[in-house]
C-alpha positions as CSV (number, residue, x, y, z in Angstrom):
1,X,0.0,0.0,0.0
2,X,2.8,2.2,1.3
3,X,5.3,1.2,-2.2
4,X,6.5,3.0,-5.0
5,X,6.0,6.7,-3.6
6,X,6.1,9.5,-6.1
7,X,6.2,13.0,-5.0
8,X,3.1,13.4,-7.1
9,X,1.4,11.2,-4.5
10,X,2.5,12.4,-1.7
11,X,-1.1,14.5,-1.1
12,X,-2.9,11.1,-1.6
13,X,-0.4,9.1,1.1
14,X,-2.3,7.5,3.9
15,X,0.2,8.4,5.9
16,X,0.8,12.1,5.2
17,X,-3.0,12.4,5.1
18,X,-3.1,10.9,8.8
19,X,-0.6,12.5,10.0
20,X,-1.7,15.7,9.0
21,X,-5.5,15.5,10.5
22,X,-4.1,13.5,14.2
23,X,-1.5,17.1,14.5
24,X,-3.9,19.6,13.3
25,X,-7.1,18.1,15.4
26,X,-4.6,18.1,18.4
27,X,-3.5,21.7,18.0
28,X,-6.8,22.7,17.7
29,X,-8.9,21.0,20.2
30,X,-6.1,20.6,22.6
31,X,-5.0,24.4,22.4
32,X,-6.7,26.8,20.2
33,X,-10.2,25.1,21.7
34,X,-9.3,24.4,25.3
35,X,-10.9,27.4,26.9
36,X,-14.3,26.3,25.5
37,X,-15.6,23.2,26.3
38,X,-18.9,23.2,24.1
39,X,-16.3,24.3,20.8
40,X,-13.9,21.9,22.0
41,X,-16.4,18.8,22.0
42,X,-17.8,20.3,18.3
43,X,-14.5,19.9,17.2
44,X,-12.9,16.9,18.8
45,X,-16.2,15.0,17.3
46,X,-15.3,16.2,14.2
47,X,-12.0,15.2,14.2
48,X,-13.0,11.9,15.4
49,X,-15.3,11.3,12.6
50,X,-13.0,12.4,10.1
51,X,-10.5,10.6,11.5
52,X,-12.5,6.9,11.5
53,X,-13.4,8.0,7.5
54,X,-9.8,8.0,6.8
55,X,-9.1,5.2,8.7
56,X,-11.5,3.2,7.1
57,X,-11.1,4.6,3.3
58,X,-7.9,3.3,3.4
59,X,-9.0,-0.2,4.5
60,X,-8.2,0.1,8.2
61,X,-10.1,-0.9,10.6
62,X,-9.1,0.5,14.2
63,X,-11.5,-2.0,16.3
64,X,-10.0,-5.2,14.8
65,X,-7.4,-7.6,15.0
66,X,-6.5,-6.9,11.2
67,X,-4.0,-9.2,9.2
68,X,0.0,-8.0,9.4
69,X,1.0,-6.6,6.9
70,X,4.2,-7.4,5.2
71,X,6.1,-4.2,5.5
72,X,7.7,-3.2,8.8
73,X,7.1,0.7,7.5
74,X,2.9,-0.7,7.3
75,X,2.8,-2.6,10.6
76,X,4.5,1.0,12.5
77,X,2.1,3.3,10.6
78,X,-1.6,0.7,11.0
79,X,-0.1,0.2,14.5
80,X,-0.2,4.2,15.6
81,X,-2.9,5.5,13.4
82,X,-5.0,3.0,15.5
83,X,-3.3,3.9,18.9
84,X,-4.2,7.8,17.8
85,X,-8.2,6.9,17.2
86,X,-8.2,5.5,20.6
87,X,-6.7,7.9,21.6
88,X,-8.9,10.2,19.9
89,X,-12.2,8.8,21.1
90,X,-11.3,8.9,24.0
91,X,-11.1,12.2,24.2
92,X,-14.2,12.7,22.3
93,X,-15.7,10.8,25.4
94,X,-14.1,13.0,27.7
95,X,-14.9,16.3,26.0
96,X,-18.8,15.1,26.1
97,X,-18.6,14.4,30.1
98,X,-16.5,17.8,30.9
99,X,-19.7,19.6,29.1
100,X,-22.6,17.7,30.3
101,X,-21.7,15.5,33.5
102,X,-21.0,18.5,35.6
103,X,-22.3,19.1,38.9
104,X,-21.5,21.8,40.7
105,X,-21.3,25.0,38.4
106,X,-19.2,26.6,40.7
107,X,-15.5,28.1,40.4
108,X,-13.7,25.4,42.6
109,X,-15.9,22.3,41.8
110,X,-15.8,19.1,43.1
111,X,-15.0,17.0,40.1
112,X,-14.3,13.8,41.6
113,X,-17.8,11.7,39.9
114,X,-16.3,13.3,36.8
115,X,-12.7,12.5,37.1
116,X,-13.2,9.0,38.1
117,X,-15.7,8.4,35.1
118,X,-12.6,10.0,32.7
119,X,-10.3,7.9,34.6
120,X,-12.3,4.4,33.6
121,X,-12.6,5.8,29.8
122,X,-8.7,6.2,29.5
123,X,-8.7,2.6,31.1
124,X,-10.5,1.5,28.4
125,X,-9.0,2.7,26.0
126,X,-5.5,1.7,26.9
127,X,-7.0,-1.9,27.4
128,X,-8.3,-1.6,23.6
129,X,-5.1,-0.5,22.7
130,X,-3.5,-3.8,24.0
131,X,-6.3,-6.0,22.7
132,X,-6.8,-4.2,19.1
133,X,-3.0,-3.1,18.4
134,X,-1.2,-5.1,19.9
135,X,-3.1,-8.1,19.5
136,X,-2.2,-9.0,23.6
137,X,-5.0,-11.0,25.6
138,X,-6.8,-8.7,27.6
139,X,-7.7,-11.3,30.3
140,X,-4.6,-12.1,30.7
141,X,-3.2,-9.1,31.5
142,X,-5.7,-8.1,33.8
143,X,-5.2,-11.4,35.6
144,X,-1.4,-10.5,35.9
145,X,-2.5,-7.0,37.1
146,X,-4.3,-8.1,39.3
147,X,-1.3,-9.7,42.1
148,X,0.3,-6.0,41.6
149,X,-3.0,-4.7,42.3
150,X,-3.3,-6.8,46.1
151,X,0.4,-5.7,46.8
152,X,-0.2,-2.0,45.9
153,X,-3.7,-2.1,47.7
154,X,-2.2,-3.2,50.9
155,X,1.0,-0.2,50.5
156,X,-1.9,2.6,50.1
157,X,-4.8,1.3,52.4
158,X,-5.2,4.7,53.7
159,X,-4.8,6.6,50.6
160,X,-7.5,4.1,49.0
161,X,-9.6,4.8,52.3
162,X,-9.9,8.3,51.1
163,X,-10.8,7.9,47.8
164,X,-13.2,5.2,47.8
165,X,-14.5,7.1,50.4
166,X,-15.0,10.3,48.4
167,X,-16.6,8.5,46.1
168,X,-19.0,7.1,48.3
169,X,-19.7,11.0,49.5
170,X,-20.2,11.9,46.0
171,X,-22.3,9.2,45.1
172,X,-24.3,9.9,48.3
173,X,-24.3,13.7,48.2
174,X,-24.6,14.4,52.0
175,X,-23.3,18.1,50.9
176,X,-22.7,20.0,47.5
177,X,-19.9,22.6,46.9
178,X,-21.2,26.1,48.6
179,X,-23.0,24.1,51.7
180,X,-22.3,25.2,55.3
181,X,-21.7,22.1,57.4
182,X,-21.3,21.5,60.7
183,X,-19.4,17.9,62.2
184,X,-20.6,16.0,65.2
185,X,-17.1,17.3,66.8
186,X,-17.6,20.9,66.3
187,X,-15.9,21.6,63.4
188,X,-17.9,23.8,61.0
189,X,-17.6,25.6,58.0
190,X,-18.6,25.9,54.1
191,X,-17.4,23.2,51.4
192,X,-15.5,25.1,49.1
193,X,-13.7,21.9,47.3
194,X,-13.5,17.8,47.2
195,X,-11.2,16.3,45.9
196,X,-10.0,12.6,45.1
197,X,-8.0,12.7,49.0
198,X,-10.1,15.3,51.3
199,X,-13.3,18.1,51.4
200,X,-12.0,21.6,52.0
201,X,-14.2,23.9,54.2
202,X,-13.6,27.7,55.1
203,X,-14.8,28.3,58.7
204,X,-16.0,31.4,60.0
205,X,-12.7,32.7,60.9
206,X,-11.8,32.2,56.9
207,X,-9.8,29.3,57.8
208,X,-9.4,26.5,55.0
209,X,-9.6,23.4,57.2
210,X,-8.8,19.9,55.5
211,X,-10.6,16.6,56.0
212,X,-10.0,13.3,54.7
213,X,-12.6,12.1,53.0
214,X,-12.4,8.6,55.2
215,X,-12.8,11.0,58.1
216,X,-16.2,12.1,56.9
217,X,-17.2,8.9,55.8
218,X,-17.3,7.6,59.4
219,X,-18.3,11.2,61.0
220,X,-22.0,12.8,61.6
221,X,-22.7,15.7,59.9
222,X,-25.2,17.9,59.9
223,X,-26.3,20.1,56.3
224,X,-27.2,23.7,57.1
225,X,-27.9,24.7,53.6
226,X,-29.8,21.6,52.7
227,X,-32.9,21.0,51.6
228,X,-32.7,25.1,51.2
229,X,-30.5,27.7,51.8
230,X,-32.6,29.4,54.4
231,X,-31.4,28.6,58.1
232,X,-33.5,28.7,61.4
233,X,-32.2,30.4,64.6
234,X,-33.4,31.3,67.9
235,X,-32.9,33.3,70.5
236,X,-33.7,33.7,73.8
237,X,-35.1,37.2,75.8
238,X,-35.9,37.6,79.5
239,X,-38.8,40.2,80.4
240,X,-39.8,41.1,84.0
241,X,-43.5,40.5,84.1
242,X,-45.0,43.9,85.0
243,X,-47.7,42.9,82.4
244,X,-49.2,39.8,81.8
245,X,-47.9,37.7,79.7
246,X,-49.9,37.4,76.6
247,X,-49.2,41.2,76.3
248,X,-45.7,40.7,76.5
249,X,-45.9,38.0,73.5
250,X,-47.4,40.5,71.3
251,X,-44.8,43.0,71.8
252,X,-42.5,40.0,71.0
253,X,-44.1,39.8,67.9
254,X,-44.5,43.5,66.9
255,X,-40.1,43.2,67.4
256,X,-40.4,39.7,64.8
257,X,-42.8,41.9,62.2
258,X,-40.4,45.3,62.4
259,X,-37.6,43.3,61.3
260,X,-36.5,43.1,57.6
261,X,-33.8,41.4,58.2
262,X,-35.9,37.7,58.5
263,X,-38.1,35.3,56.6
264,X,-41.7,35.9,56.7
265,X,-42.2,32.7,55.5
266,X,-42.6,30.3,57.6
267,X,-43.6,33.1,60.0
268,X,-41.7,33.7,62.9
269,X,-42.9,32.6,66.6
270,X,-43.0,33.4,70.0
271,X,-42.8,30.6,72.5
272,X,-42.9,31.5,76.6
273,X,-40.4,29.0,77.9
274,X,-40.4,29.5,81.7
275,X,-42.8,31.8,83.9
276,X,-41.7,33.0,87.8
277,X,-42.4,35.8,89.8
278,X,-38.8,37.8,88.4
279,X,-39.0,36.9,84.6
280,X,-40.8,35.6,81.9
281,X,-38.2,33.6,79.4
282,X,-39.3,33.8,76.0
283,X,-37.9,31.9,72.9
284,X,-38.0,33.9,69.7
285,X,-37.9,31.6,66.4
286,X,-37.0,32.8,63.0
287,X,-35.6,31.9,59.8
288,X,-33.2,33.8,57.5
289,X,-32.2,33.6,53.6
290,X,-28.7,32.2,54.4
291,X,-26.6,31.2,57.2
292,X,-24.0,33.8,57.0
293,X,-27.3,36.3,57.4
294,X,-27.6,34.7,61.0
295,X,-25.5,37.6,62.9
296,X,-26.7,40.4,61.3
297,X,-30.2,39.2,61.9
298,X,-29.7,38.4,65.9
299,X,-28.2,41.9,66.1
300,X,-31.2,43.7,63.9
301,X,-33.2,41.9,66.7
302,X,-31.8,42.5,69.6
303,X,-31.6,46.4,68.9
304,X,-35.6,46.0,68.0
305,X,-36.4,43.9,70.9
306,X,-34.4,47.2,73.2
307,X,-36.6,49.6,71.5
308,X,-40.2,47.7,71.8
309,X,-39.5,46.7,75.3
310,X,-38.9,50.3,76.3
311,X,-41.5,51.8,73.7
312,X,-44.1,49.6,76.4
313,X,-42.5,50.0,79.5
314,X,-41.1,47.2,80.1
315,X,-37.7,45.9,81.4
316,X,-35.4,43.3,80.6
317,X,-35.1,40.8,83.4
318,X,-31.5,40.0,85.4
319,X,-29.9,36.6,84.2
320,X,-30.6,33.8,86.0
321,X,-27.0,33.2,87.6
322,X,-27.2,37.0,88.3
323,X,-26.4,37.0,92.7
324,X,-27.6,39.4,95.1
325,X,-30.4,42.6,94.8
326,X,-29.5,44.6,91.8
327,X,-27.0,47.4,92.7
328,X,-28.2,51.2,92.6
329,X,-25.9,52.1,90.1
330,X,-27.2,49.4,87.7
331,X,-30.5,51.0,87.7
332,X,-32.2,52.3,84.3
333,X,-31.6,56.0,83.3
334,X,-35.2,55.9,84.0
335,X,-35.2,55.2,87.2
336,X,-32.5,57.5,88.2
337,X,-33.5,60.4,85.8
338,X,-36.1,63.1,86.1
339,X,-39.2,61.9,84.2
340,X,-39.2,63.1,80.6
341,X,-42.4,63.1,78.5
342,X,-42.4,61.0,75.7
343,X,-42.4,63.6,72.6
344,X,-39.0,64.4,73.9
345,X,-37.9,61.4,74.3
346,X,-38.7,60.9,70.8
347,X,-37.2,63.9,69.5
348,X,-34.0,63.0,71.6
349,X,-33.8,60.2,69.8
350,X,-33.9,61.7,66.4
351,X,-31.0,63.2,64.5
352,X,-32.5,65.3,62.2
353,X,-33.3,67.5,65.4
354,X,-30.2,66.9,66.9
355,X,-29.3,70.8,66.7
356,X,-32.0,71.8,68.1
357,X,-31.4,73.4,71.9
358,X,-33.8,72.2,75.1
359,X,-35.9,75.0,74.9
360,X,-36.7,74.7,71.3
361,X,-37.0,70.7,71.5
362,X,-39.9,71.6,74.3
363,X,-41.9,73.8,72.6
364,X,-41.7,71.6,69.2
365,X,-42.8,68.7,71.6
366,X,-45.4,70.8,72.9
367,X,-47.3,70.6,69.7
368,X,-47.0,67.4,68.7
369,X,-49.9,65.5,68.0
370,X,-50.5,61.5,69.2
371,X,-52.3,59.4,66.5
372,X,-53.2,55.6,66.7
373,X,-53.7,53.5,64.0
374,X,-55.3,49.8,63.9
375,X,-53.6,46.9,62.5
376,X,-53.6,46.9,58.8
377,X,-54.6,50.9,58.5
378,X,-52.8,52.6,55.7
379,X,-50.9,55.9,57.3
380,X,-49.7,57.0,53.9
381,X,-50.7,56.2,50.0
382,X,-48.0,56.2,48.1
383,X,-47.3,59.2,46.1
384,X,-49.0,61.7,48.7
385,X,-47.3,64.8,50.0
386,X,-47.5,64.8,53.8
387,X,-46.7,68.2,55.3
388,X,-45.5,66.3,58.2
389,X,-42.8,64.0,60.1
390,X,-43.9,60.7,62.3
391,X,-42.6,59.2,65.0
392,X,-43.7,55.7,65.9
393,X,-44.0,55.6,69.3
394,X,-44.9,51.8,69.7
395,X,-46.1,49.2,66.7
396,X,-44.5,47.8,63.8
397,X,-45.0,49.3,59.9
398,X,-44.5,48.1,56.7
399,X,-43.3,49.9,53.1
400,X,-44.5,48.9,50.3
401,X,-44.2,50.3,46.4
402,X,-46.8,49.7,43.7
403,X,-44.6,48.8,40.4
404,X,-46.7,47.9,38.0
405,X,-49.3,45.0,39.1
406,X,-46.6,44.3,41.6
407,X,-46.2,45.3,44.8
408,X,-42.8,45.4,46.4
409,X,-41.8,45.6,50.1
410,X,-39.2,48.5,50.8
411,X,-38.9,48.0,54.6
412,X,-40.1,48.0,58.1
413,X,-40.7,50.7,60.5
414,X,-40.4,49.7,64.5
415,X,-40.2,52.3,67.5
416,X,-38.2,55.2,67.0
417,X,-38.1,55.6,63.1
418,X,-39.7,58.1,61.3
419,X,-40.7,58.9,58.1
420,X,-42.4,62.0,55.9
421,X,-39.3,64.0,56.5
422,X,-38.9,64.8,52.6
423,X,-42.3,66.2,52.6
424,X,-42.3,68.2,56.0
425,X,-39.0,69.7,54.6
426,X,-38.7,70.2,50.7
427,X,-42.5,69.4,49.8
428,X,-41.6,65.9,47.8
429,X,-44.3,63.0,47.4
430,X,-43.9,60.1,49.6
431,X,-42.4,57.1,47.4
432,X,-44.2,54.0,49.3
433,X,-47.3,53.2,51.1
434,X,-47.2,52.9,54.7
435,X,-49.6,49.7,56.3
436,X,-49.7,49.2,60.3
437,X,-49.1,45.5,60.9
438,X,-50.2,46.0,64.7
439,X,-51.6,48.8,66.5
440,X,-49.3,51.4,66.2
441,X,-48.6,54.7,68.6
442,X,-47.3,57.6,65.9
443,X,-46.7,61.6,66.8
444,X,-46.9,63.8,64.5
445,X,-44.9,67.0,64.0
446,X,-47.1,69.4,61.4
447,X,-45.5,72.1,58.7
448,X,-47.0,74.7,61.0
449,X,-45.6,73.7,64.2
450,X,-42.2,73.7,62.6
451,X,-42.3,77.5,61.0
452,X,-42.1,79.5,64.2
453,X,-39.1,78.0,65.0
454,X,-37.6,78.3,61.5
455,X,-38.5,82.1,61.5
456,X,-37.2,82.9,65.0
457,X,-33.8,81.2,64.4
458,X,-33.4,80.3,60.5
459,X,-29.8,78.9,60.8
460,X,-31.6,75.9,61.9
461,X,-33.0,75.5,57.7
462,X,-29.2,75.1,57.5
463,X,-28.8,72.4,60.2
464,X,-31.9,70.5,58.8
465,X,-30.6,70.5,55.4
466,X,-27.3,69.5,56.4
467,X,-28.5,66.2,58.0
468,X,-31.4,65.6,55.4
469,X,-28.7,65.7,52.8
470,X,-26.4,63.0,55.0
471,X,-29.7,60.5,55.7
472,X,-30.2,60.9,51.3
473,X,-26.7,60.7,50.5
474,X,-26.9,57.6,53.0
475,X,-30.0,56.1,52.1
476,X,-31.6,56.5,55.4
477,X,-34.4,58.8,54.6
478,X,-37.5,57.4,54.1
479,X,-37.3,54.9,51.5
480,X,-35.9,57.0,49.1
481,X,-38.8,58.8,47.9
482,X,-39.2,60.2,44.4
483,X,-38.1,63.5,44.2
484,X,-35.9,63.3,47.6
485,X,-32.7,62.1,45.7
486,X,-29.6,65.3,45.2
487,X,-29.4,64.7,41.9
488,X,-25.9,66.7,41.9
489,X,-28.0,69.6,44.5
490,X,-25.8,70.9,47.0
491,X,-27.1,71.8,50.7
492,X,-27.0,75.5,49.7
493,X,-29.9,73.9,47.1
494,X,-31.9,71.7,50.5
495,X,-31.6,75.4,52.4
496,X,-33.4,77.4,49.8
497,X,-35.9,74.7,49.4
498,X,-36.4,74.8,53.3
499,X,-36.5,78.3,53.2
500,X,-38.9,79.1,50.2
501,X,-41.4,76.0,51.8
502,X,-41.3,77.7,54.9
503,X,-41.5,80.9,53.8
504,X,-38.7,81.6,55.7
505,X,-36.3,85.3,55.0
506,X,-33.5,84.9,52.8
């Protein structure tokens, strides 16, 4: 076949011709091809197919035990243009699993399902490569393997341990890449990689921390991300009981409905876990989006279960290993304090008055104005102008925004916010509706009780533009209504808006 070569036949030369296609199907699919996977299978398949054409055009038949062929030059080239389509379709074979038996589409992904199904298709093909090129009886080979096998088993048990093992965990899939898990022995921390040996996890402190997979195999575990990513948590609050107790389980839940930073479904609960003459113990119950959220949300909580409880008069109770009758000194500023109405209070606790002096925070309080609302009353429609600021004195609110035929939850309102600051001060529509999700205690601060003040001291349009501009700038104003954004305005731009609204001298 391979005889008498002329140069004019060089083109037509089996050999040339499968030379050629085997280096420039490698170059491409190996190299120019390798960052793509989906392009890289197109073209390996390609050059596969072409390949087995040629092959078989020329009368070769790769599968087969052909006859030898006379020539030594014809038994080399037969011999590697077959080991070349094994070679070849095995990487066909590979190609298709990279693209399509993937299962974690993450950046460091545990591969090892994957590798250990590419590491049985280059067995196969090396064991076809024995059988169909080099005419060697498989059986034979693998029986003679197989003592080496026993010997090198027993010199790697652990190593072997690990990886059957990791197979085992894959197989299983007690935990995917991304999952927080947490052993029976404390350790804890996300999977961010498994591996033939050993599972990776970065614990809280950002601490890689490696396991062998035989480890785990034998271990408990426990998924926190699994079936969902959403994780519970509790988190336990001690009240003295200077009301009864039902009461103090609905201001439990007014501090679970003011918080954002939680699931509302499955709704959070309130559980009373022991009752005595000092304290009532009380369990709240919550679930957030994701683990990591968990901190955040106990400290969003806390702060709202401080405000509640002192927006009802309540008091936290001592610990239970606390010894002796609480000291003087540890008394509540309450206690110790003259009594302060409650519109100061507020306005105290406010920062957009913060410049204000005593005797001008007392005669704003003076005219403040105590409105209740029922549970689900709507305090503000969304797009109205109010001419004036709330304080929510007790209760829990929610924000919405009508987008379309959707309606879109901004936030939650809980003792101590306020809101309509954008209208009292620069005239600007209100950008969500407000809804009472219990009864709710609000004061009011009207246009008109605000002007007086303005005209008998209007540096403070200054000081109430400064801070308005900080809470925008900050996103802390009231859900960031229409209108109420700078937009490139300066506080010289705020002042002249204060002024001109409250008619106030230039």
């Amino acid at each position: 076949m391979l005889d008498n070569l002329t140069w004019s036949g060089v083109l037509s030369d089996p050999v040339v011709q499968a030379g050629t296609l085997a280096v420039v199907g490698a170059v491409i699919t190996r190299i120019a091809l390798r960052p793509f996977p989906s392009w890289k299978l197109a073209g390996q398949v390609f050059f596969f197919a072409a390949l087995t054409v040629l092959l078989l055009y020329h009368d070769i038949v790769p599968y087969e035990v052909g006859p030898a062929p006379a020539s030594t030059f014809e038994r080399v080239f037969i011999a590697l243009a077959k080991v070349v389509w094994w070679i070849n379709a095995a990487w066909a074979l590979i190609a298709f699993v990279r693209v399509f038996l993937i299962f974690e589409r993450q950046p460091r992904e545990g591969r090892l399902v994957q590798d250990l199904v590419i590491g049985l298709i280059y067995l196969g093909a090396i064991l076809s490569v024995v059988a169909y090129v080099f005419s060697f009886p498989v059986g034979t080979l693998i029986a003679t393997s197989g003592v080496f096998a026993i010997i090198l088993g027993l010199a790697m048990q652990s190593t072997l341990s690990d990886v059957f093992s990791g197979i085992a965990l894959n197989l299983g899939r007690p935990y995917a890449i991304g999952d927080w898990i947490v052993l029976n022995d404390g350790v804890e921390g996300r999977v961010v990689e498994t591996n033939w040996r050993s599972t990776h996890l970065l614990n809280g402190s950002n601490d890689l921390v490696v396991l062998p997979n035989s480890f785990l195999a034998k271990v408990g575990l426990t998924n926190l991300s699994s079936p969902d990513r959403s994780h519970g948590a509790t988190l336990t609050v001690r009240v003295v009981p200077t009301i009864g107790p039902s009461a103090i389980i609905d201001v439990m839940r007014a501090v679970l409905l003011s918080s954002d930073s939680i699931l509302t479904e499955p709704k959070p609960g309130v559980q009373i876990k022991s009752l005595t003459s000092d304290a009532v113990e009380l369990e709240l119950s919550f679930r957030v989006r994701d683990i990591g959220q968990t901190g955040p949300a106990k400290n969003d909580i806390f702060d709202l279960i401080y405000r509640h409880i002192k927006a009802a008069g309540l008091t936290l109770a001592r610990p239970l290993d606390a010894v002796g009758p609480p000291p003087d000194q540890l008394q509540s500023e309450e206690v110790v304090k003259p009594h302060r109405p409650t519109p100061l209070k507020l306005l105290d606790a406010i920062s957009l008055f913060s410049s204000l002096t005593e005797d001008e925070k007392e005669t704003l309080a003076a005219s403040m104005t105590r409105r209740t609302y029922k549970k689900d009353a709507i305090l503000i429609e969304q797009g109205d102008t109010v001419a004036s600021l709330m304080i929510v004195r007790s209760g829990a609110l929610i924000a919405t925004r009508q987008e379309g035929h959707k309606e879109i939850e901004l936030g939650r309102l809980a003792p101590g916010d306020y809101f309509g600051e954008s209208g009292l001060l620069i005239g600007v529509g209100e950008a969500a509706s407000l809804r009472a999700l219990t009864f709710v205690v609000v004061y009011e601060i009207a246009q008109a009780s605000l002007t007086p003040l303005l005209h008998d001291r209007p540096g403070i349009a200054e000081e109430l533009a400064a801070t308005l501009s900080h809470r925008i700038e900050t996103g802390q104003h009231s859900f960031a209504a229409e209108g109420a954004t700078l937009h490139g305005r300066s506080v010289s731009s705020l002042v002249t808006r204060i002024r001109h609204l409250f008619k106030v001298p230039q």
